[in-house]
C-alpha positions in Angstrom: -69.3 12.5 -77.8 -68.2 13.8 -74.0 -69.8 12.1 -70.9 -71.9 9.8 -71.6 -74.3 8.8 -68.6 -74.8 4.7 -68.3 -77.1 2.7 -66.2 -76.1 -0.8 -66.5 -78.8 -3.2 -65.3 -77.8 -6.6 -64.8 -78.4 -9.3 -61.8 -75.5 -10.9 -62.6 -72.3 -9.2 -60.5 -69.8 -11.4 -63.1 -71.1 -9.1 -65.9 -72.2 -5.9 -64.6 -69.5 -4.8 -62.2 -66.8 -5.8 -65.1 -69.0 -3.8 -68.2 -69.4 -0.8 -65.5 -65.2 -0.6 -64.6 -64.7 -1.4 -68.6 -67.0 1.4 -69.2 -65.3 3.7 -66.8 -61.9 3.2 -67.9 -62.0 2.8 -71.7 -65.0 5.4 -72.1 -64.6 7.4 -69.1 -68.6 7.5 -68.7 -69.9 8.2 -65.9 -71.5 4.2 -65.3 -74.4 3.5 -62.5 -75.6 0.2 -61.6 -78.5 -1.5 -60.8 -78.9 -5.4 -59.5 -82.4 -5.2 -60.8 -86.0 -4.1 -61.9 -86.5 -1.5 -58.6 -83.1 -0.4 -57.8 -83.1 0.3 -62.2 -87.2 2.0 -61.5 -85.6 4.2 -58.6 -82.4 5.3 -60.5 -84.5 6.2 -64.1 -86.5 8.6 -61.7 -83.1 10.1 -59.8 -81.2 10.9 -62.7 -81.1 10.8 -66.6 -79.5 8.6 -68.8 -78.1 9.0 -72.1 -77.8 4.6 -72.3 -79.4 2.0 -70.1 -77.8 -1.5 -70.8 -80.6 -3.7 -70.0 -80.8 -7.5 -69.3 -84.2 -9.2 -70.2 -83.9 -11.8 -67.3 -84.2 -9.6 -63.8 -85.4 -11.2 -60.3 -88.6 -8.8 -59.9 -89.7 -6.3 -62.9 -88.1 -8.2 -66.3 -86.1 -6.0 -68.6 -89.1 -5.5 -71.0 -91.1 -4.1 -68.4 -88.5 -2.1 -67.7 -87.6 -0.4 -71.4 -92.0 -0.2 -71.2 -91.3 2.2 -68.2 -88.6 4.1 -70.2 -90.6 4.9 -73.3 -94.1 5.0 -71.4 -92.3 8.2 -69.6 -90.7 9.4 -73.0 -87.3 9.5 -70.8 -84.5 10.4 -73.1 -82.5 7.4 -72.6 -81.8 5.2 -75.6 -81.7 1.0 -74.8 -79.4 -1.5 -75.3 -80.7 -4.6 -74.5 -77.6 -6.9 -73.4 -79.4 -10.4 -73.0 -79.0 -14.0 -73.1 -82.5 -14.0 -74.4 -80.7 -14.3 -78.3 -83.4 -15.8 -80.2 -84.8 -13.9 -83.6 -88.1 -13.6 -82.2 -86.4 -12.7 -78.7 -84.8 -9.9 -80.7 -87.4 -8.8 -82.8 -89.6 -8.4 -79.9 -86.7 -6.3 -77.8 -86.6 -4.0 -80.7 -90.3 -3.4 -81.4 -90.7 -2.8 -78.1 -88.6 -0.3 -78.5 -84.9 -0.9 -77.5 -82.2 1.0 -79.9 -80.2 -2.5 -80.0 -80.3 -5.8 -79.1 -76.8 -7.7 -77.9 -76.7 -11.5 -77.1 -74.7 -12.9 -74.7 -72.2 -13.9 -74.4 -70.4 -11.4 -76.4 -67.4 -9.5 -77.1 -66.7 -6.5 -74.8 -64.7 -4.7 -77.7 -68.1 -5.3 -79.7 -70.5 -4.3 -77.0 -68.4 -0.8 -77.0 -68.7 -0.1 -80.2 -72.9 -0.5 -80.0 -73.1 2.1 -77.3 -70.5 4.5 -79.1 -72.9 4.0 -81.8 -75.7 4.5 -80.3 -74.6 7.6 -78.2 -73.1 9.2 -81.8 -76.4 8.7 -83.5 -78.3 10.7 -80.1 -75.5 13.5 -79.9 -76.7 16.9 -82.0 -74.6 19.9 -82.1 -77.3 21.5 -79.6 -79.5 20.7 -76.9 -83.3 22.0 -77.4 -84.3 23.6 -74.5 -87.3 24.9 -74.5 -88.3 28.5 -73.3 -91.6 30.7 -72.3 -91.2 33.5 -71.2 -88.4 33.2 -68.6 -89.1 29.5 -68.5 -86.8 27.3 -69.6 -86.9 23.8 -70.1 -84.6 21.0 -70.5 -85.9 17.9 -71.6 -82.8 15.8 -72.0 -81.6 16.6 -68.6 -85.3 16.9 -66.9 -85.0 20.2 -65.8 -86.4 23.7 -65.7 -85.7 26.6 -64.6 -87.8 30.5 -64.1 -85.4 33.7 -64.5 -82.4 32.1 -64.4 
C-alpha cells in the first residue's frame, strides 16, 4: 500500500491529534491536520491526498461543503466521513454526495483503520497514469507536470 497521505479534519483536538499519532505510528502515513473548513480549503490546494478524514460538524465551511470542494475539483483524494452525524439519512446523504465511507462516532480506532486500509487498497493500481504529449507529462494523482524532463 506504501505511504499513504492523510488529512484528518476534525475541530475536536480529543479526536484528531489522537487518530493523527494512531495513524503515524500503526500506519506509518504521513498524517496532516486541520482544526477546520479553511485550514482543510488551504491544505487540499498545498498538497494531495490519497484520504481526507472528514467531520460533518466544522466551525466555518461544514464537512459537506468541504467533500463538495473535493469532488467539484475532481482532486484524487478519496473521503471518509468520520462523524457524529450517524443517522441513515445522515449517511445516505454523506455517501451520495460523494464520500467513499461514512463512520459514526464514537467508534472503534482498530475499526476506523481498517476503513482507510480499505479504502486506500481499493485506490492503489499497480501503475500510476501519467499522462504525456509530446515531452509533456502529467501527473494527475500527484498534480503535477512536467516539459523535457
Amino acid at each position: 500500500m506504501g505511504a499513504a497521505r492523510i488529512l484528518v479534519v476534525d475541530d475536536e483536538w480529543k479526536i484528531r491529534d489522537p487518530l493523527a499519532r494512531g495513524l503515524r505510528k500503526t500506519q506509518q502515513w504521513t498524517v496532516h491536520v486541520a482544526a477546520n473548513g479553511s485550514e482543510a480549503l488551504a491544505k487540499l490546494e498545498e498538497m494531495p491526498f490519497d484520504l481526507v478524514v472528514l467531520d460533518w460538524m466544522l466551525p466555518d465551511h461544514d464537512g459537506l461543503e468541504i467533500l463538495n470542494y473535493i469532488r467539484a475539483r475532481r482532486l484524487d483524494a478519496s473521503v471518509l466521513m468520520l462523524t457524529a452525524r450517524d443517522g441513515i439519512a445522515d449517511r445516505v446523504t454523506g455517501i451520495e454526495a460523494g464520500a467513499d465511507d461514512y463512520l459514526g462516532k464514537p467508534f472503534a480506532f482498530e475499526e476506523f483503520v481498517a476503513r482507510c486500509r480499505a479504502i486506500l487498497r481499493r485506490r492503489s493500481t499497480p501503475g500510476r497514469a501519467i499522462l504525456h504529449c509530446g515531452d509533456l507529462a502529467f501527473d494527475p494523482r500527484a498534480r503535477t507536470a512536467r516539459r523535457a524532463g
